[in-house]
C-alpha positions, 0 to 999 in steps of 0.5 A: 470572442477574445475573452472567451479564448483566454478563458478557455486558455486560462482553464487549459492552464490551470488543469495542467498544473494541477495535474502537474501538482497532483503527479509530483506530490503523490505517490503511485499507485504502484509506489503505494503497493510495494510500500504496503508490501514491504509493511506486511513483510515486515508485519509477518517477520515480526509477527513469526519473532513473537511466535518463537518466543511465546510460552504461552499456547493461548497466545502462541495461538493467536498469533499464529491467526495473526499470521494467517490473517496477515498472510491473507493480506499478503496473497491479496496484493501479491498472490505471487509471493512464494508466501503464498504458494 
């Protein structure tokens, strides 16, 4: 019975450290959304700077279904952006 309770005990032990682990070491799920929101903002500025600079129709043109294209990823993980009204 002894043996069993430090086992048991022991168990208890090592999943609360893991857990403890796994919260300190990664990021949220919340963390992990604005992360991702801040690159494709940073993806559509880029890519609406390439837009301006481009001669090009042929290119001009598929950046701009880049754009969409990021746009759409935008909207997905925040349709509350004003990008996406």
């Amino acid at each position: 019975m002894k043996i069993q309770l430090m086992s048991i005990w022991a168990i208890m032990a090592a999943t609360a450290s893991g857990m403890i682990y796994v919260t300190q070491n990664f990021a949220s799920a919340a963390d992990v959304e604005r992360i991702e929101y801040r690159l494709i903002k940073q993806e559509l500025r880029e890519l609406r700077r390439e837009l301006e600079e481009e001669e090009d129709p042929e290119w001009r043109e598929r950046i701009e279904q880049d754009i969409q294209e990021v746009l759409d990823d935008l909207c997905m993980i925040a349709p509350e952006d004003r990008e996406c009204h």
